[in-house]
Backbone as a chain_set.jsonl record, in Angstrom:
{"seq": "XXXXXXXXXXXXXXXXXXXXXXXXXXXXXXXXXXXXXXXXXXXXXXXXXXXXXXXXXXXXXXXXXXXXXXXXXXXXXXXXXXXXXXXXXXXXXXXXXXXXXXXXXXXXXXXXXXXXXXXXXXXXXXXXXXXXXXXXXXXXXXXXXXXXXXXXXXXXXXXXXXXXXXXXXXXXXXXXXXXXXXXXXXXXXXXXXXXXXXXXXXX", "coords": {"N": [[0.831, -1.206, 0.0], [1.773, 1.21, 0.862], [3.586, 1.72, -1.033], [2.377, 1.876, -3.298], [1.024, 4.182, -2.601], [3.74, 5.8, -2.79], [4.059, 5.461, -5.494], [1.922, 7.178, -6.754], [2.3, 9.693, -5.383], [4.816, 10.271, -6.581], [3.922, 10.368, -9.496], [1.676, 12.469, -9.225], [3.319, 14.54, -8.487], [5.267, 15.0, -10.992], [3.041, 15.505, -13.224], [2.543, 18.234, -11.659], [4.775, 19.569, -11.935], [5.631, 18.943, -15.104], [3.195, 20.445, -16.122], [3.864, 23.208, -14.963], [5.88, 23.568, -16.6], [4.821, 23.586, -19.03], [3.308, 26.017, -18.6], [4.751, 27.865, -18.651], [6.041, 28.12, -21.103], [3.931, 28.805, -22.454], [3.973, 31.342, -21.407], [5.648, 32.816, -22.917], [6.135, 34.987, -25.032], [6.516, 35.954, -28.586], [7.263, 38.263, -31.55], [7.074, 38.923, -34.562], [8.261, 39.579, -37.828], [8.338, 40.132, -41.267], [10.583, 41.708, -44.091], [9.376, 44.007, -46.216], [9.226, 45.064, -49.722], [8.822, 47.195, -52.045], [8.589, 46.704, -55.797], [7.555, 50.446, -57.286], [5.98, 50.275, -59.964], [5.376, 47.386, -62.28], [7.645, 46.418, -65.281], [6.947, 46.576, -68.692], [8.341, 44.711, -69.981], [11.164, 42.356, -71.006], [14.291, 43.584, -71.557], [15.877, 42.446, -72.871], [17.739, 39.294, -73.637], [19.122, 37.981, -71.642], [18.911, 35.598, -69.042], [18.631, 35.249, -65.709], [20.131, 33.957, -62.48], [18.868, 33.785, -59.383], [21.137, 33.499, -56.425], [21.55, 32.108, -53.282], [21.771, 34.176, -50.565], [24.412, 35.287, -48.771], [25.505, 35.925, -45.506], [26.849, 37.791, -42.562], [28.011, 36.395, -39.924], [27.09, 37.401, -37.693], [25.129, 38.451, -38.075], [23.171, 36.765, -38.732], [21.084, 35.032, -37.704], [18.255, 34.893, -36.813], [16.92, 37.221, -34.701], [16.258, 40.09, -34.115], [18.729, 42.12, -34.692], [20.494, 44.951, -32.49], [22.703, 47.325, -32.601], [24.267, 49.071, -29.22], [26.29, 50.141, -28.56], [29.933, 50.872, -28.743], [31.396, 48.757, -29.962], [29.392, 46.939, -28.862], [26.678, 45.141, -29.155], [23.241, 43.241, -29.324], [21.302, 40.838, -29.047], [17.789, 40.849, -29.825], [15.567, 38.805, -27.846], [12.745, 38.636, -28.303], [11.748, 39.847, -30.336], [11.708, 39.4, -33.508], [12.702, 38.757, -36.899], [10.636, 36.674, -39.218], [11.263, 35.162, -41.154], [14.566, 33.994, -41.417], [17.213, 36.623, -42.067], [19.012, 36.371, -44.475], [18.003, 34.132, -46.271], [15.372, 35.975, -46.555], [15.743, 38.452, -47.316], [17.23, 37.864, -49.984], [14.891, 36.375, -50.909], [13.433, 38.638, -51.517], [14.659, 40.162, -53.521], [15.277, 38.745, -55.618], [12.505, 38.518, -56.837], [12.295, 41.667, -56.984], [13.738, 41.96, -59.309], [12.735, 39.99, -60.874], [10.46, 41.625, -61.424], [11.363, 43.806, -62.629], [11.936, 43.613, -65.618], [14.122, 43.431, -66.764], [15.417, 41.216, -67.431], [14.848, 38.509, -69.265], [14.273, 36.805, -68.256], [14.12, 35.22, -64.847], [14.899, 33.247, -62.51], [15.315, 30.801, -59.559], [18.226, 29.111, -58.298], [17.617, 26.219, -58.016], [16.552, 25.53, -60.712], [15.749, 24.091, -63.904], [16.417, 25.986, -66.012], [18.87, 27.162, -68.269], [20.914, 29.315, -66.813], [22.344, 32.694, -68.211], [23.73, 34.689, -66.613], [24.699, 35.053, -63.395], [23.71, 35.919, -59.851], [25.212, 37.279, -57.272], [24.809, 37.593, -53.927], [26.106, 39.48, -50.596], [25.253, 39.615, -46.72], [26.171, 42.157, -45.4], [25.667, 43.93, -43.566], [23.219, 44.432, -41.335], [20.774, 46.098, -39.099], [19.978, 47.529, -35.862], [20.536, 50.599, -34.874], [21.17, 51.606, -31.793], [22.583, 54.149, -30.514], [22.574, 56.183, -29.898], [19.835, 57.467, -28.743], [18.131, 59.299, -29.158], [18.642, 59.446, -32.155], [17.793, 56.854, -33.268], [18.811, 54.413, -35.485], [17.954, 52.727, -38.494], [20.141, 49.921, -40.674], [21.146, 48.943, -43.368], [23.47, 46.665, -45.364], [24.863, 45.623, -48.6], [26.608, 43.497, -50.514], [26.884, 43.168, -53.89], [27.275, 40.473, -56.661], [27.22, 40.514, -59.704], [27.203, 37.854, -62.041], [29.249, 36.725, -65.196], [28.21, 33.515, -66.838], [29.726, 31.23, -67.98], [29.614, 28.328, -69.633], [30.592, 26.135, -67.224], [32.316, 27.757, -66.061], [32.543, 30.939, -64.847], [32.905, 34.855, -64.545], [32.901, 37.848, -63.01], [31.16, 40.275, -63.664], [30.069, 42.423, -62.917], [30.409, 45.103, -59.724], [29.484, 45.952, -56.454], [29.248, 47.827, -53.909], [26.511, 48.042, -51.446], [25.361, 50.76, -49.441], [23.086, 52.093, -47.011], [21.01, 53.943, -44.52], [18.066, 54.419, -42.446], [16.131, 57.233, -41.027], [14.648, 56.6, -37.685], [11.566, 57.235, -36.153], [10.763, 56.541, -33.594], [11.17, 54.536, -30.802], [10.038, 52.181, -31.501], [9.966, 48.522, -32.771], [8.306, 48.437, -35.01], [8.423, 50.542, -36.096], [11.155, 50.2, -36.656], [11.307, 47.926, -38.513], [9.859, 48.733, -40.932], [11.29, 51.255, -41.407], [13.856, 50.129, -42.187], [13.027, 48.033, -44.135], [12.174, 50.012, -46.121], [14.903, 50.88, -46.837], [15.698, 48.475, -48.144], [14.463, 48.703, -49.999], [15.113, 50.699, -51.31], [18.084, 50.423, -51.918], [17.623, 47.939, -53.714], [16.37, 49.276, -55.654], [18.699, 51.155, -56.675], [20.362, 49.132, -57.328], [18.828, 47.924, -59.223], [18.998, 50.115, -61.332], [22.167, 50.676, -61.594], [22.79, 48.432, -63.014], [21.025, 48.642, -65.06], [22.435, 49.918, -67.041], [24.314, 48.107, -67.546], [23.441, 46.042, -68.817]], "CA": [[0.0, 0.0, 0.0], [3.125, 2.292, 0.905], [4.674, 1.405, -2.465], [1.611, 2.409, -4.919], [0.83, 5.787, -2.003], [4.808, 6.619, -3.175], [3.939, 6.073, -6.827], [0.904, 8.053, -6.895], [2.966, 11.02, -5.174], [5.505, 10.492, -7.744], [2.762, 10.778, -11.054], [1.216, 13.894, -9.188], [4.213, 15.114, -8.463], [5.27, 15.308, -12.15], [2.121, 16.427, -13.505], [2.549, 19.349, -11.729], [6.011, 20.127, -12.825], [5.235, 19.27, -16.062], [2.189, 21.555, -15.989], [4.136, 24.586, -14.734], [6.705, 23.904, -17.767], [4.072, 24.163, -20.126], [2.641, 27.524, -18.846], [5.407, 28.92, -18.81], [6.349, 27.485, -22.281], [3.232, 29.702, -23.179], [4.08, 32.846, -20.938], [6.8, 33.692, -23.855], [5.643, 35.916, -26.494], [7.578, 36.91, -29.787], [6.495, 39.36, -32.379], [7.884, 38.516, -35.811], [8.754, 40.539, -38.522], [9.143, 40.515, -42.744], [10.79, 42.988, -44.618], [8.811, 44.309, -47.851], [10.299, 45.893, -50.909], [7.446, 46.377, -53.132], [8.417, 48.164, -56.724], [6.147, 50.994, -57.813], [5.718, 49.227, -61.178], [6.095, 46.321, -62.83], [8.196, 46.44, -66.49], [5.841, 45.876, -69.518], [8.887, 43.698, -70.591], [12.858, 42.494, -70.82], [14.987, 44.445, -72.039], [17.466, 41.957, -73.099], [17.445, 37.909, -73.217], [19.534, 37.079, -70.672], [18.47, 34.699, -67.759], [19.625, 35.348, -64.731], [20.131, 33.557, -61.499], [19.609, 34.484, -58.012], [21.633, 32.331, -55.828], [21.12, 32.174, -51.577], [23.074, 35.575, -50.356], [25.334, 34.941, -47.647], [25.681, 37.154, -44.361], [28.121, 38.285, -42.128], [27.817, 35.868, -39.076], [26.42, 38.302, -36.544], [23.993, 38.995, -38.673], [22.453, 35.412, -39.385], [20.139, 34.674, -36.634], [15.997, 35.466, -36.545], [16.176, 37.651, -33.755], [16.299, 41.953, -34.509], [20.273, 42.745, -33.981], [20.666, 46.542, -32.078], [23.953, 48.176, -31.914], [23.748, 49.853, -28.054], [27.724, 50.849, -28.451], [30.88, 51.379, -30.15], [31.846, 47.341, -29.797], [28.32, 46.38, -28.086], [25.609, 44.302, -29.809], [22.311, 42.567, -28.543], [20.078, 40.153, -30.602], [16.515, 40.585, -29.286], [14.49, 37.526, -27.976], [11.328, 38.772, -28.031], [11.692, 40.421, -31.483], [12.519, 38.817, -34.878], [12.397, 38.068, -38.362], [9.444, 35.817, -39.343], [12.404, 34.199, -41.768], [16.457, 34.441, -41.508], [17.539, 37.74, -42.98], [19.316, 35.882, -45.779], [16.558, 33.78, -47.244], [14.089, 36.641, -47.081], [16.531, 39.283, -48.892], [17.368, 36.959, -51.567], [13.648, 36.24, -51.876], [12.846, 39.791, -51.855], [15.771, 40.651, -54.227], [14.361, 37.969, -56.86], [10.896, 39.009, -57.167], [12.095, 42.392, -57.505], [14.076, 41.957, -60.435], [11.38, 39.911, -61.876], [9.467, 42.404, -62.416], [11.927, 45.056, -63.397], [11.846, 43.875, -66.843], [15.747, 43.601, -67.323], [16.05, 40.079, -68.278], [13.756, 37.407, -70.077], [13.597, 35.296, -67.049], [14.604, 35.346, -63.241], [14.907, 32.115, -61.861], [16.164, 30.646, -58.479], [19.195, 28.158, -58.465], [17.181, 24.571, -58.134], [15.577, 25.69, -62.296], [16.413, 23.735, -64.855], [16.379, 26.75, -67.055], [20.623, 27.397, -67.714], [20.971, 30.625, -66.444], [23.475, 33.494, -69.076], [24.398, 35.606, -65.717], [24.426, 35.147, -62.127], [23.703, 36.909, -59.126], [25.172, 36.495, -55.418], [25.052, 39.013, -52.547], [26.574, 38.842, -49.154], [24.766, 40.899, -46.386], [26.921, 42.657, -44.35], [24.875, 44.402, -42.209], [21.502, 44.634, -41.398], [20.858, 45.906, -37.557], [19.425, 48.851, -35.535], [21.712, 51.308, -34.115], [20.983, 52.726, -30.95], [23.701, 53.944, -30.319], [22.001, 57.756, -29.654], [18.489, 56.948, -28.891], [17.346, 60.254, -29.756], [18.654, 59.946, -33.246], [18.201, 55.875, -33.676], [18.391, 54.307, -37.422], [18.146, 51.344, -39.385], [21.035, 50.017, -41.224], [21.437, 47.681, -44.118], [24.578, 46.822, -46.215], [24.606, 44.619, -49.441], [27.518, 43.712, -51.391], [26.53, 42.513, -55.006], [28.132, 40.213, -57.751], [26.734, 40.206, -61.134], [28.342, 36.927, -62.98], [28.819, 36.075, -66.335], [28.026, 32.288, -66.944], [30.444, 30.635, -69.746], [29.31, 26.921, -69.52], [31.227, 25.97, -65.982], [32.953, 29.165, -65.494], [31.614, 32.229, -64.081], [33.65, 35.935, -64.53], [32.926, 39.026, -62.522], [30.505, 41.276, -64.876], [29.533, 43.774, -62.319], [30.74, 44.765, -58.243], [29.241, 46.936, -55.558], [28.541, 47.496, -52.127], [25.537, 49.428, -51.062], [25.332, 50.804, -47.639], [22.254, 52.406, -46.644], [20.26, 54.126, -43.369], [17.237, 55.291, -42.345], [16.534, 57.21, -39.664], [13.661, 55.896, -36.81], [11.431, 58.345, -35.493], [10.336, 56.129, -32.069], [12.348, 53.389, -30.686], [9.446, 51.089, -31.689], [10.29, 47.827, -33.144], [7.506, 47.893, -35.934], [8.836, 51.714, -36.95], [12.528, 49.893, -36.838], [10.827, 47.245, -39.397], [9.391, 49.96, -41.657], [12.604, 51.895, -41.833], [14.358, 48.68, -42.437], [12.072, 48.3, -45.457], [13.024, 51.361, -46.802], [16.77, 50.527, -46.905], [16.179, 47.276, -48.939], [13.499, 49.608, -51.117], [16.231, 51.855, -51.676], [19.26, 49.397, -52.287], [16.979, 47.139, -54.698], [16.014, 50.584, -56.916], [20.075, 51.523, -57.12], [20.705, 47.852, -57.799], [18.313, 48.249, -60.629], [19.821, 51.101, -61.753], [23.248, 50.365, -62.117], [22.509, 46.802, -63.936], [20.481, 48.879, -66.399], [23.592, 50.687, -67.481], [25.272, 47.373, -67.8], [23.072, 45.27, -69.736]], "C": [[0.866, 1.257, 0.0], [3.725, 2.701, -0.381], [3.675, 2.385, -3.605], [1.224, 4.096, -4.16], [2.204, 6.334, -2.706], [4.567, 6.599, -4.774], [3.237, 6.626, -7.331], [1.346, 9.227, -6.722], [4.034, 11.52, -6.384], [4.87, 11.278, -9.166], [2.586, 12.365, -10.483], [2.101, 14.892, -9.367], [5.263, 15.911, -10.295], [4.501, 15.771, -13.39], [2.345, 17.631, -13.483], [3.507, 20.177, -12.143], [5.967, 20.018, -13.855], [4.315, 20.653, -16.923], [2.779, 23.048, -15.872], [5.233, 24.892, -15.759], [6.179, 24.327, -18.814], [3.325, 25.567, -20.203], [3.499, 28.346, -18.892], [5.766, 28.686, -20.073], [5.346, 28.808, -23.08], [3.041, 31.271, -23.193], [5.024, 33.315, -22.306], [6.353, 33.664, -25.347], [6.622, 36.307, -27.404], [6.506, 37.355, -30.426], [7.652, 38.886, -33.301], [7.314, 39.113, -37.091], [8.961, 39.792, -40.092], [9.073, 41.649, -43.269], [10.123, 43.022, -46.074], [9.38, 45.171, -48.42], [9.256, 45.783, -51.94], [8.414, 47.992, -54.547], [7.075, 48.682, -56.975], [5.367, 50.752, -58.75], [6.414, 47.875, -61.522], [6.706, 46.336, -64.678], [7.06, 45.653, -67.68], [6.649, 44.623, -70.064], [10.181, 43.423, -70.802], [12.761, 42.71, -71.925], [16.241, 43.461, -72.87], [16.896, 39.793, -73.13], [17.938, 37.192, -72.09], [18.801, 36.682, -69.325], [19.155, 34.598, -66.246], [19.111, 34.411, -63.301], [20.049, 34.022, -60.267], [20.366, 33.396, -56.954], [21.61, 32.975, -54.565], [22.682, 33.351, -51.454], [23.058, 34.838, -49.142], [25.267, 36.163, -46.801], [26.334, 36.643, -43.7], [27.268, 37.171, -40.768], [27.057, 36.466, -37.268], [25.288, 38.478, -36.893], [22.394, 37.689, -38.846], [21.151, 35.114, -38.722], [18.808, 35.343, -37.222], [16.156, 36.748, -35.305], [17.238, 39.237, -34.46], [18.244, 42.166, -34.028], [20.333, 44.566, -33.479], [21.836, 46.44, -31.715], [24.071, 48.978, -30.567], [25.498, 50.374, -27.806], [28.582, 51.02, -28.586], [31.505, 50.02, -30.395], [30.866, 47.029, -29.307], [27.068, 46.056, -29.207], [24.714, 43.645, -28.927], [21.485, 42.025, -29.797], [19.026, 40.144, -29.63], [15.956, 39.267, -29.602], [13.49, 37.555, -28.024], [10.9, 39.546, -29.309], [12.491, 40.289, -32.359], [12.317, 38.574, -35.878], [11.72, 36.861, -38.261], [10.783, 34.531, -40.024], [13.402, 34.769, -41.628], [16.299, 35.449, -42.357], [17.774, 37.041, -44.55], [18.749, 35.325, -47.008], [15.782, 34.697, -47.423], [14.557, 37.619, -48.359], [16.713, 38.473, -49.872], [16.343, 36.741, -51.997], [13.104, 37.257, -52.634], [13.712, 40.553, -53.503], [15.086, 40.112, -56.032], [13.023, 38.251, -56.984], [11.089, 40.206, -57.664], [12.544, 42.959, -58.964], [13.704, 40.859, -61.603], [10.746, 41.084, -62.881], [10.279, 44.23, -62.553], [12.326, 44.679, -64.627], [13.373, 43.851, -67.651], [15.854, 42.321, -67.983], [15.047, 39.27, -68.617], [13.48, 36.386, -68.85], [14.639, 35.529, -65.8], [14.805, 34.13, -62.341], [16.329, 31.6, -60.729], [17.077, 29.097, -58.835], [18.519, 26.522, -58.88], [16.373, 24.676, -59.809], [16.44, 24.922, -62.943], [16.693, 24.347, -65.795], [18.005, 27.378, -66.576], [20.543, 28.862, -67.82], [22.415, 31.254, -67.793], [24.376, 34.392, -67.789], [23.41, 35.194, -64.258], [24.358, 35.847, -60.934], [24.028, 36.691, -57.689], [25.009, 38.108, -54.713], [25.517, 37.939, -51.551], [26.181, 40.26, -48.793], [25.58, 41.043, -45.414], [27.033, 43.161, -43.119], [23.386, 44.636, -41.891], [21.196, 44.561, -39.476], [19.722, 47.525, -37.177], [20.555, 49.405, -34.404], [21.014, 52.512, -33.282], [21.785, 53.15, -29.807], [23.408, 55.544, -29.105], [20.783, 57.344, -29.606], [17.756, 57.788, -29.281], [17.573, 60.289, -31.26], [18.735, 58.016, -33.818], [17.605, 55.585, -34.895], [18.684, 53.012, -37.696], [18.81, 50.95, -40.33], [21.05, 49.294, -42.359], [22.585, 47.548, -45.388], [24.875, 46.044, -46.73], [25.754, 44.423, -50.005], [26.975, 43.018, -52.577], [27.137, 42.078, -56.332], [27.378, 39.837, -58.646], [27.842, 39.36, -62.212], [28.411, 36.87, -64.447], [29.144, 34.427, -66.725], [28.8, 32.09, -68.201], [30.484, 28.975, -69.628], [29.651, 26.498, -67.661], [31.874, 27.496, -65.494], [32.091, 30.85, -65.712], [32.905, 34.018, -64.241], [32.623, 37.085, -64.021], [32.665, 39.908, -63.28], [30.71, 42.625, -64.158], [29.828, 43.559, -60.476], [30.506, 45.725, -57.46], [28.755, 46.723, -54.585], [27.78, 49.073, -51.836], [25.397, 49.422, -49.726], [24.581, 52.047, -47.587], [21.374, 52.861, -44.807], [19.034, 54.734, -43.58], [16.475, 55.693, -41.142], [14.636, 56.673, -39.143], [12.795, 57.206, -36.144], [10.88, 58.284, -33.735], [11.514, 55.15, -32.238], [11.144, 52.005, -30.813], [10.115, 50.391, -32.692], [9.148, 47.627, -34.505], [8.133, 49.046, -37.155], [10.573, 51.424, -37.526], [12.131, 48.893, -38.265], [10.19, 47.626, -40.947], [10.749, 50.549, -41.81], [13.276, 50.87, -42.311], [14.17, 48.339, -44.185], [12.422, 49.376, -46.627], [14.134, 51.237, -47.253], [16.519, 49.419, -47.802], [15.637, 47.904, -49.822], [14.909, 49.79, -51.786], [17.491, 51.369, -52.541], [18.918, 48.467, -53.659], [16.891, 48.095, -55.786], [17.343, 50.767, -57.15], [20.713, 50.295, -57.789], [20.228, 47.885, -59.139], [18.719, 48.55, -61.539], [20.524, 51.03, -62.622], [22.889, 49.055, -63.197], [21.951, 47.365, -64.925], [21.744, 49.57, -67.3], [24.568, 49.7, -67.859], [24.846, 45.702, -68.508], [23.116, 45.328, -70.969]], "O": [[0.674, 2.197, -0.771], [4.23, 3.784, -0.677], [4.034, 3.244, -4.411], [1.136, 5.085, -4.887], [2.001, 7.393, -3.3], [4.841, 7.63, -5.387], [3.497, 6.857, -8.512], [1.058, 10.061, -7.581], [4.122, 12.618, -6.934], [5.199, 12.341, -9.692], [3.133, 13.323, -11.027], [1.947, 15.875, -10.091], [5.711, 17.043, -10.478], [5.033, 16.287, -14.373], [2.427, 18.334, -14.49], [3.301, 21.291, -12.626], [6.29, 21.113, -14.316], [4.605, 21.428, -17.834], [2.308, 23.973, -16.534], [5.608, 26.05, -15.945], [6.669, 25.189, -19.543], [2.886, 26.147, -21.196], [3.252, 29.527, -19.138], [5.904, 29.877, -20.352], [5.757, 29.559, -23.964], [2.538, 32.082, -23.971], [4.887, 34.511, -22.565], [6.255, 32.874, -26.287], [7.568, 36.991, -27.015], [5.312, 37.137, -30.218], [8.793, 38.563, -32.971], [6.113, 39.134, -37.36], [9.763, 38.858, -40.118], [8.164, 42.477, -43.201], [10.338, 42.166, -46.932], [10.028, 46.047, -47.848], [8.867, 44.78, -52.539], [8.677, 49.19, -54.454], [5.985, 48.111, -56.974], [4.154, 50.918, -58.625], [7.516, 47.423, -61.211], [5.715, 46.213, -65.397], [6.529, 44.547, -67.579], [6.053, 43.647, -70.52], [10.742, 44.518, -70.831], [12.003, 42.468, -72.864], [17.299, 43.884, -73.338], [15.866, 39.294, -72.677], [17.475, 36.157, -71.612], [18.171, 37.506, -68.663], [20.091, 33.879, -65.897], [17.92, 34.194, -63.081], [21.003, 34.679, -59.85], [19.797, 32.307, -56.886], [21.637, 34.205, -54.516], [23.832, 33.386, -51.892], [22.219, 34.106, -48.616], [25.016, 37.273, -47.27], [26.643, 35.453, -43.766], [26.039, 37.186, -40.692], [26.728, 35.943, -36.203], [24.383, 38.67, -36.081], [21.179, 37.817, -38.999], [20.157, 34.968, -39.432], [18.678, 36.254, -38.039], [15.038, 37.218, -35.092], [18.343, 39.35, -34.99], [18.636, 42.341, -32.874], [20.169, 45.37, -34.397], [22.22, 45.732, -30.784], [23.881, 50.125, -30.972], [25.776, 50.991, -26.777], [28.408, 52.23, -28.726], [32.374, 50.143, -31.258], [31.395, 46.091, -28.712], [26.694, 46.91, -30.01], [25.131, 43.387, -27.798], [21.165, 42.458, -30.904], [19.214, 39.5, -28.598], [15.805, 38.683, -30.675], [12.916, 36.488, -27.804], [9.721, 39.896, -29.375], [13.641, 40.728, -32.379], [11.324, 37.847, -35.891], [12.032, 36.024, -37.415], [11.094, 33.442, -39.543], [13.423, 36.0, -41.665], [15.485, 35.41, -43.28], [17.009, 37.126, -45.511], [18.833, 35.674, -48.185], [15.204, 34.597, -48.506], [14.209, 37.709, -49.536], [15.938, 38.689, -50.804], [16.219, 36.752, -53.221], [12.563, 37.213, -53.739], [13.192, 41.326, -54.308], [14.685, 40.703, -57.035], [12.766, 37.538, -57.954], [10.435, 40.442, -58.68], [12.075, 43.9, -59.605], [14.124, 40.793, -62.758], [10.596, 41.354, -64.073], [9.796, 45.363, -62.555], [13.241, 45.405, -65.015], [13.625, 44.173, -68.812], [16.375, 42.294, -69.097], [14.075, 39.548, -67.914], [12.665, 35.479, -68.681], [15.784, 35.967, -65.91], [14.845, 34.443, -61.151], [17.544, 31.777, -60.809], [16.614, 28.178, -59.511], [18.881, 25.837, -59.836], [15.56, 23.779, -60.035], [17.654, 24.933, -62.738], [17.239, 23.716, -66.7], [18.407, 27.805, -65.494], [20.151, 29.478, -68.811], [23.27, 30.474, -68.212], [25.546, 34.719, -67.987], [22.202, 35.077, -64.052], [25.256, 36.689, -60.967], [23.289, 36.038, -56.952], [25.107, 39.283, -55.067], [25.505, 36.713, -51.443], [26.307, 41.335, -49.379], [25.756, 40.157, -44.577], [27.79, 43.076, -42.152], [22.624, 45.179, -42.69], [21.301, 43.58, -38.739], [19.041, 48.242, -37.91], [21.157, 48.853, -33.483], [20.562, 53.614, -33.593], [21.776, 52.773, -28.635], [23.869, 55.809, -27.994], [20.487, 56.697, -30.611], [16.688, 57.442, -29.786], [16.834, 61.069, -31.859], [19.588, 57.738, -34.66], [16.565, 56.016, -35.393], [19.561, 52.326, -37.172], [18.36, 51.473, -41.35], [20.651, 48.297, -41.757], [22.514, 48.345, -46.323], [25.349, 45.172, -46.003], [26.25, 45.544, -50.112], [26.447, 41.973, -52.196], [27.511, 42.936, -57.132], [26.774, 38.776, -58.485], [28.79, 39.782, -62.874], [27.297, 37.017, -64.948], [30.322, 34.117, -66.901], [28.572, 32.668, -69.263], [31.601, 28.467, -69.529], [28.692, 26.662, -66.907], [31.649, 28.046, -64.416], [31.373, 31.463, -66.502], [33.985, 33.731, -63.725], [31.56, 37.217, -64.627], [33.602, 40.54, -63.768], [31.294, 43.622, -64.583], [29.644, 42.498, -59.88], [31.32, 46.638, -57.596], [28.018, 45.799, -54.24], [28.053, 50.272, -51.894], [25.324, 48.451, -48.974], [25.127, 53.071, -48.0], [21.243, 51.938, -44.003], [18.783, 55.434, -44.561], [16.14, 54.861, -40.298], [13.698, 56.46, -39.911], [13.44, 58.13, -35.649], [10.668, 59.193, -32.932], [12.353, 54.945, -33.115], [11.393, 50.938, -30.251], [10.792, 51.018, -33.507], [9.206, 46.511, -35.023], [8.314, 48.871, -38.36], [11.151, 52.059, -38.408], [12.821, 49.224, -39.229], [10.111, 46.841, -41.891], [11.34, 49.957, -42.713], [12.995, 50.92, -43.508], [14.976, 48.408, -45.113], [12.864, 49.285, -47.772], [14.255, 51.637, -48.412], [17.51, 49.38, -48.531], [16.309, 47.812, -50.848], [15.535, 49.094, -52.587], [17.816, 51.846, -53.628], [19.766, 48.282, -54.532], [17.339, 47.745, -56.877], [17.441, 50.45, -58.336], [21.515, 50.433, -58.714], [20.986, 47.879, -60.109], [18.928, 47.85, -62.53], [20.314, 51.141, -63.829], [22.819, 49.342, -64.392], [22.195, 46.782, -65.981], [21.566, 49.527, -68.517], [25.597, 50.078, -68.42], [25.519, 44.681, -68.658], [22.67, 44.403, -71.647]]}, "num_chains": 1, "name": "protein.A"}
């Protein structure tokens, strides 16, 4: 009788610790975040035949994570846990990047790496920075910094068409995390339209 009273205390006993893992499991809230880049138009049509590739951009290892990075001081960093990208920076820019040069009309076709369609020119980025700097809280801003290689495809080999690094801010006018997400936005806007740009000058 002793034996099944101690394994009854046992069961309850873990119930309730169980139980208090799971509410707290539910006490923790995130808020999650994608960045949009919408062009103002879409191109009635390419400009050119070539096919281009976007291939997965790479980032700077600080940068990689889901959760909001803030600069708070001249060597000081914090990745927020309670505020983050819905998807990794890297996958979303690269998604956002390809859609938008879809529909800017530069090349006959846009397609991501796994296509069977053989790409004429390729496209990598590496992101360098992408954070919020509050460094000055009265004057905090949203950062983002792209580097971009435009390839040219020659069966197996690849040569260095086109090379730039865009580095972009914009400033915040609260220290909210939705107005940091919105400014944010802006900066890839911004970077994607100069990206444009230049590439039209070099097609």
């Amino acid at each position: 009788m002793k034996a099944e009273l101690k394994t009854a205390a046992v069961i309850v006993l873990l119930i309730i610790l169980l139980s208090a893992g799971c509410a707290r499991r539910r006490a923790v809230m995130k808020d999650t975040f994608l960045l949009e880049a919408q062009r103002g138009s879409i191109s009635a049509g390419p400009v050119s035949e070539r096919i281009l590739a976007v291939l997965p951009f790479s980032i700077a290892p600080a940068f990689e994570g889901k959760g909001i990075v803030s600069r708070t001081g001249e060597n000081q960093y914090e990745s927020d846990y309670y505020n983050e990208y819905f998807v990794s920076p890297a996958p979303m820019i690269t998604e956002r990047t390809r859609n938008w040069l879809s529909q800017s009309g530069l090349f006959a076709q846009v397609v991501s790496p796994v296509s069977s369609v053989e790409p004429t020119v390729v496209l990598e980025g590496h992101i360098q920075r992408i954070l919020l700097d509050i460094r000055d809280p009265a004057a905090a801003r949203a950062e983002l910094e792209i580097t971009f290689f435009l390839l040219e495809q020659h069966k197996r080999d690849r040569t260095i068409r086109f090379k730039k690094t865009y580095s972009v801010f914009q400033a915040i006018e609260s220290g909210s995390v939705r107005d940091y997400m919105a400014a944010q936005s802006r900066c890839l806007g911004d970077i994607l339209e100069k990206l444009e740009n230049d590439l039209t000058l070099r097609l």
